[in-house]
C-alpha positions, 0 to 999 in steps of 0.5 A, spaced: 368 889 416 367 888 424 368 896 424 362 897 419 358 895 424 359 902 428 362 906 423 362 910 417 368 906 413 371 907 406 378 903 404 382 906 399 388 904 395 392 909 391 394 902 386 389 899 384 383 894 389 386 887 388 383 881 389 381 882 396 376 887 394 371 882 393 371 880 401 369 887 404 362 888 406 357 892 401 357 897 405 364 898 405 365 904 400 372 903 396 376 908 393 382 907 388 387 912 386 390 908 380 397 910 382 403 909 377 409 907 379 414 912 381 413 918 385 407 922 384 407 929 387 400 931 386 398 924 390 397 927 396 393 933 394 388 928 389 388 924 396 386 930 400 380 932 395 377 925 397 378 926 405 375 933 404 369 930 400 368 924 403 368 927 409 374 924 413 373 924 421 379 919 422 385 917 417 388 910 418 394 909 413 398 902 413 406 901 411 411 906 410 410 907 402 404 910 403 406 914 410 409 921 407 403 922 402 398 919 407 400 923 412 400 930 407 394 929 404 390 929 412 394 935 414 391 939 406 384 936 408 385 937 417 383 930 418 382 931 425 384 924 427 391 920 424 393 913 426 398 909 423 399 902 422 406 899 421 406 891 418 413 890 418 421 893 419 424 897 414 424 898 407 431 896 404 436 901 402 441 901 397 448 901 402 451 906 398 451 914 399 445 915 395 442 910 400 444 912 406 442 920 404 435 918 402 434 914 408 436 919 412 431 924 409 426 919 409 426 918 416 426 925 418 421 927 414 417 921 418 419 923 425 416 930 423 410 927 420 410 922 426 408 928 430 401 930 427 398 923 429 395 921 435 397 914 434 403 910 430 401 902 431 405 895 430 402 889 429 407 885 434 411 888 439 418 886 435 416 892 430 417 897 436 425 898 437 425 898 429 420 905 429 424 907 436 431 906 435 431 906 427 427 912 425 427 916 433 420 915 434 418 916 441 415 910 446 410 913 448 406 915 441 406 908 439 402 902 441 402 894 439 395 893 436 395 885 434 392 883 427 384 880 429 380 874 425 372 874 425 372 870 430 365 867 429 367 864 423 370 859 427 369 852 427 371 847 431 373 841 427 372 834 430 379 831 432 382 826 429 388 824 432 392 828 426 395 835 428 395 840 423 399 846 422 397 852 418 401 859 417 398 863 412 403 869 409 406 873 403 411 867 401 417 872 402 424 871 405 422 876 411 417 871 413 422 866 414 418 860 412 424 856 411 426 856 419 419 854 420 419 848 415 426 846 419 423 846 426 417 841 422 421 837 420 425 836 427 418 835 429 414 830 424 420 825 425 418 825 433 411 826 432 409 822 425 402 825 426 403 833 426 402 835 418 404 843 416 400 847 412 402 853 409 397 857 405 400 863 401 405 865 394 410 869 393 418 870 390 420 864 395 416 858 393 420 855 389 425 855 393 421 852 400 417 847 395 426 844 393 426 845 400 421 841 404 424 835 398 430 836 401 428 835 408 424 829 405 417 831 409 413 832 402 409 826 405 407 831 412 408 838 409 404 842 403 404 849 400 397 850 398 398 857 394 394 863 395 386 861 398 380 865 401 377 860 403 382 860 409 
């Protein structure tokens, strides 16, 4: 939304729009591919035939399940511009040979894409050894861009001598929100006023909500599902 201000921006998604749809400024084209599960071949040359017609200057793709079509798909169309955004580690493999053979593929599919892109981003610096390490891309073609808010939308509450917490986040093991609800727990019995707000959903909040009852802090802890009105 912040960039619409400067560019020409469209967004699109090879699934389906989803709910956040809804939030983009108007002036936002948008672009849906209806993707099927599974693989589909012929996505990066549907792909490319968009890029071409819309006249694509730069490509921004984001998380590897989208990478390999993404970056064929602005080869076919010689978009001039590639970058692409990383969110979090790898995806998880099977531990057998299979696995491990796919894994091995994928990655060297990746290091080569990875060289037709002015730019591989990670929203944290922690992402970074995995990108290095694990897949054998080099340091200096990656950079740490951290995720950005509207910062106008802002407003400073009065203060009520209560403090309050808030994560907001894809309810998933990899989020960890249950060390977090540890750590609160440890931290409300010294400070009775601290109160933790976890807006999101997911796989896990069946397991955080038996969680936090079994940490006994119900009374200081919530989680409230997804919102947008964050």
């Amino acid at each position: 939304n912040e960039l619409v201000k400067s560019h020409d921006v469209g967004v699109c998604c090879l699934k389906t729009l989803g709910p956040l749809a809804a939030e983009l400024d108007p002036r936002i084209r948008t672009f849906c591919l209806n993707k099927t599960e599974g693989n589909d071949y012929r996505l990066p040359l549907r792909l490319a035939r968009l890029l071409r017609s819309e006249r694509i200057d730069v490509i921004n793709t984001h998380n590897w399940a989208v990478f390999l079509e993404g970056a064929l798909a602005a080869i076919f169309a010689r978009v001039p511009v590639r970058v692409h955004t990383v969110h979090g580690p790898y995806t998880d493999y099977p531990a057998t040979w299979k696995g491990r053979l796919k894994r091995r593929l994928r990655h060297f599919l990746e290091r080569w894409m990875a060289r037709g892109f002015n730019r591989m981003v990670t929203v944290s610096n922690s992402i970074q050894p995995c990108l290095i390490g694990e897949i054998g891309i080099a340091p200096a073609h990656i950079t740490t861009i951290h995720n950005g808010i509207a910062s106008g939308t802002i407003a400073r509450q009065p203060h009520s001598g209560q403090v309050t917490l808030i994560t907001v986040g894809r309810l998933a093991t990899i989020k960890n929100h249950s060390l977090l609800l540890r750590a609160f727990a440890s931290l409300a019995r010294q400070y009775p006023h601290c109160r933790l707000v976890i807006v999101g959903d997911g796989p896990q909040r069946q397991p955080l909500e038996q969680l936090i009852r079994e940490l006994g802090i119900g009374a200081t802890a919530s989680i409230l599902g997804f919102r947008s009105d964050i």
